[in-house]
C-alpha positions as CSV (number, residue, x, y, z in Angstrom):
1,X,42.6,109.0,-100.5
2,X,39.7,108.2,-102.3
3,X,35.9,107.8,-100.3
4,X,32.8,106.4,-101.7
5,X,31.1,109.4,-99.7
6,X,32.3,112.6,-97.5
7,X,30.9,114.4,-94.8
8,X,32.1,117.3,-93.0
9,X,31.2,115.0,-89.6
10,X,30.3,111.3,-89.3
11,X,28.9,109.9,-86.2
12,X,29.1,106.6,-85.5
13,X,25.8,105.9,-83.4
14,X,22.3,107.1,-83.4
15,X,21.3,107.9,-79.9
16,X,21.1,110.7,-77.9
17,X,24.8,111.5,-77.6
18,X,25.0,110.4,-81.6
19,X,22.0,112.8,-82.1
20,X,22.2,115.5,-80.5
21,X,26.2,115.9,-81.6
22,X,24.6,115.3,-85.1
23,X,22.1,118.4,-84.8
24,X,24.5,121.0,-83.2
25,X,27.2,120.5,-86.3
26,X,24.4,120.2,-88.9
27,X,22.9,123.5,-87.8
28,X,26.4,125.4,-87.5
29,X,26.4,124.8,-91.6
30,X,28.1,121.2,-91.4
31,X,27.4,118.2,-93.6
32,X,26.5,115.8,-91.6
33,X,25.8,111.9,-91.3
34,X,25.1,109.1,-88.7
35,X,26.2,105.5,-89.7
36,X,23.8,103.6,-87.2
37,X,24.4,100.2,-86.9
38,X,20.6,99.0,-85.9
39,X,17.9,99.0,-88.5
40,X,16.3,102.3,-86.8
41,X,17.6,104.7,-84.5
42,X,17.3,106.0,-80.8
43,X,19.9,103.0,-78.6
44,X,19.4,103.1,-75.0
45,X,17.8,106.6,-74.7
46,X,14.6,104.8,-75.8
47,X,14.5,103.3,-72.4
48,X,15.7,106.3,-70.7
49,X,13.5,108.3,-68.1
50,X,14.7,111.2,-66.7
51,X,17.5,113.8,-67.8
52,X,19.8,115.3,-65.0
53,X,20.3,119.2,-65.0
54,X,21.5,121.9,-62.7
55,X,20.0,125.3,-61.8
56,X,17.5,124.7,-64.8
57,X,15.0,127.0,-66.2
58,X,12.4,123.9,-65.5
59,X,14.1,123.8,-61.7
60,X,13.5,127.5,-61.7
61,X,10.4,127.5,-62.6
62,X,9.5,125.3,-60.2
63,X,11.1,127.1,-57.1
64,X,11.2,124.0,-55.0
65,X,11.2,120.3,-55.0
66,X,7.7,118.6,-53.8
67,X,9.7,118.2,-50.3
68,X,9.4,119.9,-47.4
69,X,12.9,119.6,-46.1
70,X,15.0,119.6,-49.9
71,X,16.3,122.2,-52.8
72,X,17.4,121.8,-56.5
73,X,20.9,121.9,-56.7
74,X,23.0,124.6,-57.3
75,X,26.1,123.8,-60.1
76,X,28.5,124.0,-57.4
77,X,26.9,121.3,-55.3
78,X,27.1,118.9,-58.7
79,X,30.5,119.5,-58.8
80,X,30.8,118.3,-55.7
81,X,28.2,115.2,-55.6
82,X,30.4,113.5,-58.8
83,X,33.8,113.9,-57.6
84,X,32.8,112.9,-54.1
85,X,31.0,109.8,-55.1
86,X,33.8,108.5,-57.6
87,X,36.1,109.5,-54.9
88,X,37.5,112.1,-57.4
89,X,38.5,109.2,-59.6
90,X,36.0,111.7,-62.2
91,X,37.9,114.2,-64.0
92,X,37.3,116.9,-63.3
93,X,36.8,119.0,-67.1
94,X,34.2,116.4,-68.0
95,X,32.2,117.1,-64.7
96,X,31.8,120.5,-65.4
97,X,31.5,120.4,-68.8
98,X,28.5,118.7,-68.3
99,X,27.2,120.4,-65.4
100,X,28.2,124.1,-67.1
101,X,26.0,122.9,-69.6
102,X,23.1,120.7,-68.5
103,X,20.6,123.5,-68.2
104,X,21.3,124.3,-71.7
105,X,20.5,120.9,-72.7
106,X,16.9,121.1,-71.2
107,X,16.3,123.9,-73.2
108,X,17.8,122.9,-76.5
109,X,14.9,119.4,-75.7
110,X,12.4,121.8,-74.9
111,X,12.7,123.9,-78.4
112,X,12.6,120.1,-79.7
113,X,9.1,120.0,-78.6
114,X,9.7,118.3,-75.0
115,X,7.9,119.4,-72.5
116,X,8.6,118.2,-68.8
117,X,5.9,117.5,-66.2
118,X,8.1,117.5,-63.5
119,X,12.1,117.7,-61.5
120,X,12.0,115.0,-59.0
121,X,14.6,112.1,-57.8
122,X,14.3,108.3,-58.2
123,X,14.4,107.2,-54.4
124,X,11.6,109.7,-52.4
125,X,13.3,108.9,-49.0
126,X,16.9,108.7,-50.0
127,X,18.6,111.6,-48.5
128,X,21.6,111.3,-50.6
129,X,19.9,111.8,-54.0
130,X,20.0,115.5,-55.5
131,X,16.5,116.6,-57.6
132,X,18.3,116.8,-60.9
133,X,15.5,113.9,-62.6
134,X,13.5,115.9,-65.2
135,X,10.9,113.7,-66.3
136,X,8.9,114.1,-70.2
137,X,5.8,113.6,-71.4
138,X,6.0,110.5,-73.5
139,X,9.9,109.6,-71.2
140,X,12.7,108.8,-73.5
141,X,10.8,107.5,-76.2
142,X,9.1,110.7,-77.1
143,X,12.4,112.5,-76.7
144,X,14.4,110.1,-79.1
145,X,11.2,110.9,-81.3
146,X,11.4,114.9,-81.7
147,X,15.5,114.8,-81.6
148,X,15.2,112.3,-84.6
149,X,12.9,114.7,-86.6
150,X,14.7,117.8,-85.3
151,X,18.2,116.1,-87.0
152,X,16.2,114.8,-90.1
153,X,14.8,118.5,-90.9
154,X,18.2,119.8,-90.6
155,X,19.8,118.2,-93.3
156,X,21.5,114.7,-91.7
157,X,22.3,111.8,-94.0
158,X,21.4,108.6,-91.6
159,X,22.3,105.2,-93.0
160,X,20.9,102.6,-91.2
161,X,22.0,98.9,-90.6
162,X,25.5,100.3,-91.8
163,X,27.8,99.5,-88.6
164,X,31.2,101.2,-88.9
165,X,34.3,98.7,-88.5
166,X,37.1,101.0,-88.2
167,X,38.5,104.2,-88.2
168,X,40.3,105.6,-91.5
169,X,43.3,107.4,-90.2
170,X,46.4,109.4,-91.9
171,X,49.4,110.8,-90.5
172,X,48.1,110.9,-87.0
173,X,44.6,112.4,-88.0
174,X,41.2,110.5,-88.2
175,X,39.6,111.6,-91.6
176,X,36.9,108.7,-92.1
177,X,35.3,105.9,-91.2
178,X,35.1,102.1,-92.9
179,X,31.4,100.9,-92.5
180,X,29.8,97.7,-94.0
181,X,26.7,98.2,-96.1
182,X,24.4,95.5,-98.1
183,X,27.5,93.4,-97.1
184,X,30.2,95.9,-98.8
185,X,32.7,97.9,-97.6
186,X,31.7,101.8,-97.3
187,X,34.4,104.5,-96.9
188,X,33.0,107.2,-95.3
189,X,35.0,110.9,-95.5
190,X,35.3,113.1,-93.0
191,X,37.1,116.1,-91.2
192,X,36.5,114.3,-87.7
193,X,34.5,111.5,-86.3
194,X,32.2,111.1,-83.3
195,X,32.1,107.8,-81.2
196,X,28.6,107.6,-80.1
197,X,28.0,103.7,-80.1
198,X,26.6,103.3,-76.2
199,X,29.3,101.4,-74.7
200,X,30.0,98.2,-74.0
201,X,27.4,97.1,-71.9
202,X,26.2,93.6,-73.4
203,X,29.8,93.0,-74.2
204,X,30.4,90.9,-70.7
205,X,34.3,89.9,-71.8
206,X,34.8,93.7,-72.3
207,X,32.9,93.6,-68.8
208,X,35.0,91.5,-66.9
209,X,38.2,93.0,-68.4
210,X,37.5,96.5,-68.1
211,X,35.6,96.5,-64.9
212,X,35.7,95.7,-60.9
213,X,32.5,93.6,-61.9
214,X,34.4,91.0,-63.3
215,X,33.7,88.0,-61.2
216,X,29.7,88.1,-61.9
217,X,30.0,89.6,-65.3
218,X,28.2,86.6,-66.9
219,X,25.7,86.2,-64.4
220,X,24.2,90.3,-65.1
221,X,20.5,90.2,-66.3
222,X,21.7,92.4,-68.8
223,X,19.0,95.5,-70.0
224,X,21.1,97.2,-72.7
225,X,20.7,96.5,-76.1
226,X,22.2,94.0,-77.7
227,X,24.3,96.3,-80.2
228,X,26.6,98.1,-77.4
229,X,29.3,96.0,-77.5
230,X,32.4,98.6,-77.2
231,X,33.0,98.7,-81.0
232,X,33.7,102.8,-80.2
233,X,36.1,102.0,-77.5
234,X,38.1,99.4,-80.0
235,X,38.0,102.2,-83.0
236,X,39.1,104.6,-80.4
237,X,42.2,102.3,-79.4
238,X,43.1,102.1,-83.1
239,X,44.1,105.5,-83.3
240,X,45.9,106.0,-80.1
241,X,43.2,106.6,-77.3
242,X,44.9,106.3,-73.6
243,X,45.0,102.5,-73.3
244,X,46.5,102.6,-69.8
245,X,43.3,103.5,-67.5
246,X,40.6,102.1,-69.3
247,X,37.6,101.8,-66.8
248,X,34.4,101.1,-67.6
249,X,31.1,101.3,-64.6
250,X,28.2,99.0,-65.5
251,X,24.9,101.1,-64.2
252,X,23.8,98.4,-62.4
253,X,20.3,98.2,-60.8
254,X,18.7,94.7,-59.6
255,X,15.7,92.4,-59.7
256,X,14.3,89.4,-60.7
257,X,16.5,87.0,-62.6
258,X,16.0,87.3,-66.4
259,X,12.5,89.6,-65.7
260,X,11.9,93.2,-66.9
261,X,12.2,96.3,-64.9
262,X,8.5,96.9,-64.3
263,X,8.4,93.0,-63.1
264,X,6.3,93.1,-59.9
265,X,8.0,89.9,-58.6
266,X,11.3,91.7,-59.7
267,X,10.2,94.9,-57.2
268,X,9.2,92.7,-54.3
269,X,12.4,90.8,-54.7
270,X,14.6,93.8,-54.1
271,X,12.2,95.1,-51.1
272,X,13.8,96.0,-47.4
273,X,10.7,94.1,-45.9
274,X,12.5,90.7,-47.2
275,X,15.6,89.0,-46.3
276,X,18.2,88.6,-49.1
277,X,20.6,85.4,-48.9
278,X,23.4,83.7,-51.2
279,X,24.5,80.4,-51.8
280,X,25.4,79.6,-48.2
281,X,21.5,80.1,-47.5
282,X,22.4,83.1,-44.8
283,X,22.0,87.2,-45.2
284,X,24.8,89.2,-46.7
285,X,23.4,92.8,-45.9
286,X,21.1,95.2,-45.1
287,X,18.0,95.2,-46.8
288,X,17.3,99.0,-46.4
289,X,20.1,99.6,-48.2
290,X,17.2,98.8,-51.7
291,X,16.3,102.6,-50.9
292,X,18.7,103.6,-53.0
293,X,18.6,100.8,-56.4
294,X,21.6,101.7,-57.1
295,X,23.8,100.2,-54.2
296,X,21.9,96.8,-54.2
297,X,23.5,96.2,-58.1
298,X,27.1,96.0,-56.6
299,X,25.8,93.8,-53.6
300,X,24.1,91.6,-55.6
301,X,27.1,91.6,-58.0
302,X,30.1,90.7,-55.6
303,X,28.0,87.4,-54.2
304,X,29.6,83.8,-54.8
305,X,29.1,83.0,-58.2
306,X,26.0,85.5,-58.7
307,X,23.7,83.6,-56.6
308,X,21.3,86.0,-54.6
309,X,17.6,84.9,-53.2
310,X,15.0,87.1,-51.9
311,X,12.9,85.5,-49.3
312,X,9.4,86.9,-48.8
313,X,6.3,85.1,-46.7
314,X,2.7,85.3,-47.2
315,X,2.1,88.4,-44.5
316,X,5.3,90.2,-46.9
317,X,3.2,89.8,-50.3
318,X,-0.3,90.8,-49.2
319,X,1.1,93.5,-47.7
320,X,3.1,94.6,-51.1
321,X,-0.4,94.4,-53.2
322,X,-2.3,96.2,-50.5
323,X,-0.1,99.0,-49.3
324,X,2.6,98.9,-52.2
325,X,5.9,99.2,-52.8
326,X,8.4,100.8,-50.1
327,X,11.1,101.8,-52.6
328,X,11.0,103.5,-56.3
329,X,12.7,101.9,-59.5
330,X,12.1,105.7,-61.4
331,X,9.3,105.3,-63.1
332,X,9.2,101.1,-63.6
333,X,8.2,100.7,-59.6
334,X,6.5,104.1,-58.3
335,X,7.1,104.7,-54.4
336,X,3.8,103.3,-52.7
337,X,1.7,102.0,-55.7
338,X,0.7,98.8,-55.1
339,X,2.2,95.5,-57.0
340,X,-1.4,94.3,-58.0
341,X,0.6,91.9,-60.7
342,X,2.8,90.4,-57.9
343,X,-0.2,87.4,-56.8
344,X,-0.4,86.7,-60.1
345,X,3.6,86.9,-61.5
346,X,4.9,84.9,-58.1
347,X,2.1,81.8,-59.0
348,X,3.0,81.8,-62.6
349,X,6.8,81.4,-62.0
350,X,6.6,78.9,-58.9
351,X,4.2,77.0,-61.2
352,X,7.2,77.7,-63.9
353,X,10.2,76.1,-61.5
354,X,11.3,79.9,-61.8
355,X,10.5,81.0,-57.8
356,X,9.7,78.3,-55.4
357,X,6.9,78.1,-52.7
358,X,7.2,76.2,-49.3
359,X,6.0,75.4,-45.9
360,X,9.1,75.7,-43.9
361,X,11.8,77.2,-44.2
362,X,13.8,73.9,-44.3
363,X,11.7,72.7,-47.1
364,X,12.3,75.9,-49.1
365,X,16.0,75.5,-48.6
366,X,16.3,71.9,-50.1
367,X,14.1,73.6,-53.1
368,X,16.9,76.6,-53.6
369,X,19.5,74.5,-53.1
370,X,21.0,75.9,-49.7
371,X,21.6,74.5,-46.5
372,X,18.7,73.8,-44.5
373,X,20.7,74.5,-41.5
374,X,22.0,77.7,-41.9
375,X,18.8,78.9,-44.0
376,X,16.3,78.0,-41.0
377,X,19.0,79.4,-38.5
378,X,18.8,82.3,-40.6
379,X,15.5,82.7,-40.3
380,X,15.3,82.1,-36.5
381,X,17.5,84.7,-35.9
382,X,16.2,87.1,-38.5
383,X,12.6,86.8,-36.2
384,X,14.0,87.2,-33.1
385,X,15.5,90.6,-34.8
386,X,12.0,91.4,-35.4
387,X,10.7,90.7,-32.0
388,X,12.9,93.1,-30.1
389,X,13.1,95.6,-32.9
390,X,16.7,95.1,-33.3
391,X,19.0,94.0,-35.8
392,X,22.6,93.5,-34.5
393,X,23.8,91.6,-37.6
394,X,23.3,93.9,-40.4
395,X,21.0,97.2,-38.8
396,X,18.4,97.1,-40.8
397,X,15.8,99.8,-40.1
398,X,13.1,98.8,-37.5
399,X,10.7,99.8,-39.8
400,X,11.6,97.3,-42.4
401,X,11.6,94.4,-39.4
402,X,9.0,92.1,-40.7
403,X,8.8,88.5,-38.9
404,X,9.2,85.5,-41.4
405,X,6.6,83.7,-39.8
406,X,3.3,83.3,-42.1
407,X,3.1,80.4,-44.7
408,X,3.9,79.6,-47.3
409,X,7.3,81.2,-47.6
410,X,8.5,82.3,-51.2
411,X,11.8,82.4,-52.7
412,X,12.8,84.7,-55.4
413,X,15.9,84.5,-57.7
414,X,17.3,87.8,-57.9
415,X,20.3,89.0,-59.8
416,X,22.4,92.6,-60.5
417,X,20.9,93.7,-64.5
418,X,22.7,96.6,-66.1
419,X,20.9,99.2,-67.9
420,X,24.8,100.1,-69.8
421,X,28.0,100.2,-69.4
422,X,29.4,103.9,-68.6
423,X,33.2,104.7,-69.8
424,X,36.2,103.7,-71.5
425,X,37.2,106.3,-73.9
426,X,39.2,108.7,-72.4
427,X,38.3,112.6,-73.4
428,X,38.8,115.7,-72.0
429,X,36.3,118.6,-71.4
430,X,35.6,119.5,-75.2
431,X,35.0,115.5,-75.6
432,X,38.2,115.1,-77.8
433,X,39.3,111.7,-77.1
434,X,42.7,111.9,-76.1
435,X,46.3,110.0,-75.8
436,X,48.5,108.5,-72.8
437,X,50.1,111.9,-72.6
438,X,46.5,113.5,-72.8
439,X,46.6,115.3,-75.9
440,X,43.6,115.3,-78.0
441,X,43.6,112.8,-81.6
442,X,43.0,115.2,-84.0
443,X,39.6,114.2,-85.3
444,X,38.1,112.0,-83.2
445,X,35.6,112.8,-80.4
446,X,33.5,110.4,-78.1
447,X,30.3,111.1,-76.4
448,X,27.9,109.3,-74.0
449,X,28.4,106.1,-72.6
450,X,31.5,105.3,-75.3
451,X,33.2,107.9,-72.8
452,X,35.1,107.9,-69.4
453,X,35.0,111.3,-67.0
454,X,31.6,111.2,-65.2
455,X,32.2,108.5,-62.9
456,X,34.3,106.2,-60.6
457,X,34.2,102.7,-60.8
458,X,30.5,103.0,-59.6
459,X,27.3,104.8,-61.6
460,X,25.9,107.8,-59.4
461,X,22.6,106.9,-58.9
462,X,22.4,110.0,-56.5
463,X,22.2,111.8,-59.9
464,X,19.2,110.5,-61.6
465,X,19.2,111.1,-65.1
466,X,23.2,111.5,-65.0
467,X,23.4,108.9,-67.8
468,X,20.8,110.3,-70.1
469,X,22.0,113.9,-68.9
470,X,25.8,113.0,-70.2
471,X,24.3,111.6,-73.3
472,X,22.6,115.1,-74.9
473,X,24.8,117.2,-73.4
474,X,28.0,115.6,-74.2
475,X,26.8,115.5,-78.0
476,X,25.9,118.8,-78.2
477,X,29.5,120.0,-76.6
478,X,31.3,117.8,-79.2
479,X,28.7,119.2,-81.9
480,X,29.4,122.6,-81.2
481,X,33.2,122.5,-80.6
482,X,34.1,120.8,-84.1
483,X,31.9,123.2,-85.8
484,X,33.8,126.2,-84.2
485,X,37.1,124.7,-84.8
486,X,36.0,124.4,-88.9
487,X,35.0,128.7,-88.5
């Protein structure tokens, strides 16, 4: 078959999983290229913060976490912390590959030029989370940086705003790639192919289908970038990937409606000290349970027809901008730093008709949209909560029981945003993407978020950094495996 170009590898996808897979085949000998759909490089790892790793040198050299009363995790207790949470719906070879080799990964960054200031977690005071979150100088952005130069010094071809359209396959065997460039068709060569394209994350039909999130899909704030749209798990599926348990988990965190992740009205929103209702204007949960971002996505998520309003009164915001925030979002909202923007944010959007200011909380209701009746017998009951220290609806924390009591009383649209969508591709440990009978296509891999393994139907945000983690790692394993099979 005749190609306009070959390539002993082709990645489709220039972020971290496309990069780093990129790297460890180009410096084994391999011709390399990475067909990148987007005018530059980097995809979601630009926003990333933290990488996850177990029993790393950095975790080493550090001894101990900055807690009294926690440790670093050992490999073992990884292991354990993915297939518990998915309710061992992870498999099982892709945990460990990753975890086998996450340690590895800090240390191939760190010869990149990264250098880490610390191994923390995301949520201080959630118990659940493991200290796995190694934070860089300069986050993902200065990571995405030194990988790109690191791939560009050895030797990778990168085309640019050249998106591949589908895979080139003979007698069972992927050997290329179809790409569109300048408007023309581009067939791309190769001895195998790497799926790196990020997912499907602002695809929300591919959502809905492919995910227990269905019934809010369309009302995510979505965060990824536009260009994940699950073109690697369609290519995939046109050369025989496992189309019978396709599952895809959005990462889901929460905020303000349509606001950034830093958003100050976005971080008081999501705060225990409020109360969170839905369209029937009463509560649907606990409000501790924002100590961990990642469990307040789903609750958001599963609400009648997406609609979710954080109710805050004056006493709630001075005490935000004075004594700051009670939970983390990473590094966007810092554990205790105050929301200084939050005055200023909350009157520029009730003065936008975004969030809405009242009196009463009858008057606020009629503003939302709610009852008036169930929203103020909300309320009446929520401060008699607060009075005896008690909350026998929901149990949230006596710490977080804060009276609704001092005017004027805010209202805050909030709504589930995903940061990606985790899975779909089906692989096994060395990241071959395999069949229904779970035999690897010969010449096709799939790395980061294109592929299914890590997870559940749920993101573990009691790994932080898991996401990011999978993403290196998972390029480097496929990286290193096709070079050793072309020895």
């Amino acid at each position: 078959m005749a190609f306009d170009t070959e390539y002993d590898l082709v990645v489709i996808g220039g972020g971290a999983s496309g990069k780093s897979a990129a790297l460890e085949a180009a410096r084994a000998g391999k011709s390399v290229v990475i067909l990148e759909k987007m005018p530059e490089t980097g995809g979601l790892s630009m926003f990333a913060e933290g990488t996850a790793a177990f029993e790393s040198s950095e975790q080493k050299k550090l001894g101990k976490p900055a807690h009294p009363d926690r440790h670093f995790p050992t490999k073992q207790e990884g292991y354990d912390k993915f297939n518990s949470y998915s309710h061992y719906r992870a498999n099982f070879d892709v945990v460990r590959a990753f975890v086998d080799n996450s340690a590895d990964t800090i240390d191939f960054l760190k010869d990149l030029g990264v250098e880490y200031k610390t191994v923390t977690i995301a949520a201080y005071d959630d118990p659940n989370e493991v200290w796995t979150f190694h934070l860089p100088d300069g986050l993902g952005a200065r990571v995405q940086e030194l990988l790109l130069s690191a791939v560009e010094h050895a030797g990778v071809d990168i085309f640019t705003e050249t998106p591949a359209t589908e895979l080139i396959i003979e007698d069972g065997k992927v050997v290329g790639v179809v790409a569109e460039s300048e408007g023309e068709p581009l067939r791309v060569g190769g001895k195998a192919v790497v799926l790196a394209t990020g997912g499907m994350g602002s695809n929300p039909e591919l959502i809905a289908k492919y995910s227990w999130f269905a019934p809010s899909a369309y009302n995510m704030n979505t965060l990824t970038p536009l260009q994940n749209m699950g073109d690697g798990l369609q290519m995939a599926l046109s050369a025989g990937a496992d189309d019978t348990n396709i599952v895809t988990c959005p990462i889901l965190a929460a905020g303000a409606r349509d606001k950034a992740m830093d958003s100050h009205i976005g971080a008081a929103g999501v705060q225990p000290g409020a109360i969170w209702i839905n369209k029937t204007g009463r509560r649907f949960a606990n409000e501790g349970t924002a100590e961990n971002i990642g469990d307040i996505g789903p609750l958001y998520g599963k609400q009648p027809d997406g609609i979710v309003w954080s109710v805050l009164d004056q006493a709630n915001i001075d005490r935000l901008v004075e004594n700051g925030s009670e939970i983390s979002i990473g590094e966007f909202v810092v554990f205790g730093r105050p929301l200084d923007r939050l005055r200023m944010e909350l009157d520029q959007d009730v003065a936008d008709g975004v969030a809405f200011a009242a009196n009463t909380p009858e008057e606020l209701a009629e503003k939302i949209g709610v009852s008036p009746e169930n929203f103020a017998a909300t309320v009446a009951a929520y401060n008699e909560a607060c009075a005896a220290g008690d909350d026998k609806e929901f149990f949230k924390q006596e710490k977080y029981l804060r009276p609704l009591s001092t005017p004027p009383f805010y209202a805050v649209a909030l709504a589930t945003g995903t940061m990606g969508s985790a899975g779909g591709i089906r692989i096994n440990g060395n990241m071959q993407v395999v069949d229904k009978d779970y035999e690897p296509i010969p010449g096709l891999y799939a790395v980061g978020l294109d592929a299914t393994g890590l997870y559940g139907d749920s993101y573990n945000m009691e790994v932080p950094g898991a996401a990011n983690g999978f993403a290196h790692t998972s390029g480097r394993i496929a990286g290193r495996h096709f070079a050793a099979q072309q020895a």
